[in-house]
N, C-alpha and C positions, 0 to 999 in steps of 0.2 A: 301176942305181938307187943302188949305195953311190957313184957318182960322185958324183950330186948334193951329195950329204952333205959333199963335201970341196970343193965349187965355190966359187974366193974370194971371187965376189959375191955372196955370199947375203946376203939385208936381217939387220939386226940385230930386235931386240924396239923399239928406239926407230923405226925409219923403218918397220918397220910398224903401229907407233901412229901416225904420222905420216899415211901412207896409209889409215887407218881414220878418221881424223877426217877428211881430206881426202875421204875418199866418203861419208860416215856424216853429220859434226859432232859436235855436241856431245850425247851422249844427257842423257835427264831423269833427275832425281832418281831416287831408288829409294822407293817408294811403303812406308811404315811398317808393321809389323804392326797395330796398331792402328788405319790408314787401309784397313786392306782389309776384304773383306768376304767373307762366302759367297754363296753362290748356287745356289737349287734350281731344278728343272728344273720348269715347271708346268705341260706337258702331258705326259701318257704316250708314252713311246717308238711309234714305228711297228709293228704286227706283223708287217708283212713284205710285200714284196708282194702285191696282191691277184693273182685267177686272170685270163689272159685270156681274154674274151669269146670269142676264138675260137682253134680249135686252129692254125693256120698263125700266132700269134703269138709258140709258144710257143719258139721258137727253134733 
């Protein structure tokens, strides 16, 4: 594994920007604190599975 670490082709930090925009493009803006928002949940979580109807369901 320390091999790797010493291999002379390893990509630099610029050609793997390179190939990040090359498979990615161009990400969007970074959205403002003041453009974001909160958000509650507005039904109650699940309580859990319900029982099954019959015992060979139960696993």
């Amino acid at each position: 594994m320390s091999e790797d670490r010493k291999h002379p082709d390893r990509s630099t930090d610029d050609e793997f920007e390179v190939k990040r925009h090359v498979r990615f493009g161009k990400l969007p803006a970074r959205v403002a604190p003041e453009d974001q928002v909160e958000t509650t949940d507005t039904d109650p979580p699940p309580e859990g599975p319900g029982e099954p109807q019959v015992r060979r369901e139960w696993g």
